[in-house]
N, C-alpha and C positions, 0 to 999 in steps of 0.2 A: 127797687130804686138803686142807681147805682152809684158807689160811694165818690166822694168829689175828687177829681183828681187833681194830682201834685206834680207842678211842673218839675222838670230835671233840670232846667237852666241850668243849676248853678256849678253842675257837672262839668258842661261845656267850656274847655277850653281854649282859649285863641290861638290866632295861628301863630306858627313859631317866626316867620320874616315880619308882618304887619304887625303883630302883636293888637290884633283886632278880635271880638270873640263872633263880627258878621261873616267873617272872611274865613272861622273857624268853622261857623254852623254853612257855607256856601261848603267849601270843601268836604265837608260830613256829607251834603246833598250827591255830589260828584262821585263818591269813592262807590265805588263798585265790590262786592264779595269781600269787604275789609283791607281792601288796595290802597292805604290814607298815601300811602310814598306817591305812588303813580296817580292820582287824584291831585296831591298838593305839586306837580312837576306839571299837569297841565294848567291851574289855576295861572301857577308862575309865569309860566309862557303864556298865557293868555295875558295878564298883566303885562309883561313887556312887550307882547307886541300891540297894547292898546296905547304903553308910553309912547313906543314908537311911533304911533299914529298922531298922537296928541302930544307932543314934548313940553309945551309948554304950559300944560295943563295937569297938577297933581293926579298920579292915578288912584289914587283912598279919595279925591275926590268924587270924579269920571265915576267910581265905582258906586259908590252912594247915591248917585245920581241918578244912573241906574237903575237902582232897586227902587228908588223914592220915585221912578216915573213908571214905572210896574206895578205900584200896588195897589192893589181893588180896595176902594172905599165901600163899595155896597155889593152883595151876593145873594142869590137865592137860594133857600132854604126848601126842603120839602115838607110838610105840614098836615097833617091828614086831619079830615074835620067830616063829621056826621057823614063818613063813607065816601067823599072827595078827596082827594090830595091836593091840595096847592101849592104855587110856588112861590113862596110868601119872600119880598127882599128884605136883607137886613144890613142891620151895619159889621161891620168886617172889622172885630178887634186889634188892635194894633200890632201884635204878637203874630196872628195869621195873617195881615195884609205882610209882613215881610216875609215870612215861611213859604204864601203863595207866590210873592214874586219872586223867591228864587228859585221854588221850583219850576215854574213859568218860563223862566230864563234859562234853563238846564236842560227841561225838554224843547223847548227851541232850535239849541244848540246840536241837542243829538237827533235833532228832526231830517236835519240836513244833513248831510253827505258829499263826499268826493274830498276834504279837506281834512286835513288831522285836526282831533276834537278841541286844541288849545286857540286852533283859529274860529274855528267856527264859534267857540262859547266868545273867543275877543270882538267877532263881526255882530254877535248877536247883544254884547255889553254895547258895543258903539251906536248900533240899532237903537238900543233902548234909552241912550245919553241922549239921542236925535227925536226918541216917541215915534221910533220909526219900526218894524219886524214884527215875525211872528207874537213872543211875549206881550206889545204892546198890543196887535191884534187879541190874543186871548183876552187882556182886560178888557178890551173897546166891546168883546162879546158878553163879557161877566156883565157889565153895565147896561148893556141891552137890557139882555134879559131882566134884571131887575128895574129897569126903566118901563118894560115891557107888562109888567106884571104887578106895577105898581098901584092896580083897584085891590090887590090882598094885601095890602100892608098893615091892614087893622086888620088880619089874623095872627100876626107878630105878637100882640101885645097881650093875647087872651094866655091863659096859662094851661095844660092840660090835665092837671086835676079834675 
């Protein structure tokens, strides 16, 4: 059995401009081989050119908004029961509905090509402010499936003991 784990939250600290600790754990997502400089210099540019877009609209808002219209309420689970597996849905903690949607929004971002990385993650933030892009595609599938698969959801509840 394996022993409970302990989250690191409290490690985490915000980013040095917002003084936000979402905009800390988004940037940790971004950095590459321990690159935090060149991770927090696209973020930035990514932010200002979303104010640019939006002027009249806070961007700590625009950004929340974002993530809060990316995250999956319900995900499938795999389940193995008397030599089946099923894909049993469940509800998506609050913790990992943000975790998935930003990393949801990171591979969106580097999905695409021909544009340097601060535009694309700003095109794919503004996407997701609208419920529009890839990101919000990926939930609209996360949802399927568990919409899809919803005669196993009274295998969720058995324990496997």
């Amino acid at each position: 059995m394996p022993r409970k784990y302990k989250s690191l939250d409290y490690l985490l600290k915000p980013d040095p401009k917002y003084n936000d600790k979402l905009i800390g754990h988004f940037i940790n997502n971004i950095m590459k081989k321990g690159k935090k400089t060149i991770a927090q210099k696209n973020f930035y540019k990514a932010m200002d050119v979303l104010e640019k877009k939006f002027p009249d609209v806070n961007v700590m808002d625009s950004f929340n908004k974002a993530i809060s219209n990316v995250k999956p309420i319900m995900e499938v689970k795999s389940k193995r029961i008397g030599g089946a597996t099923y894909q049993v849905p469940t509800e998506v903690p609050a913790k990992r509905q943000v975790r998935l949607a930003v990393k949801w929004i990171i591979e969106a971002a580097r999905k695409k090509k021909g544009k340097p990385f601060a535009v694309r993650l700003s095109d794919e933030l503004v996407n997701a402010c609208k419920n529009e892009g890839d990101a919000i595609a990926t939930k609209i599938n996360v949802h399927k499936m568990a919409e899809a698969n919803k005669a196993f959801a009274h295998f969720g509840f058995r324990s496997n003991r």
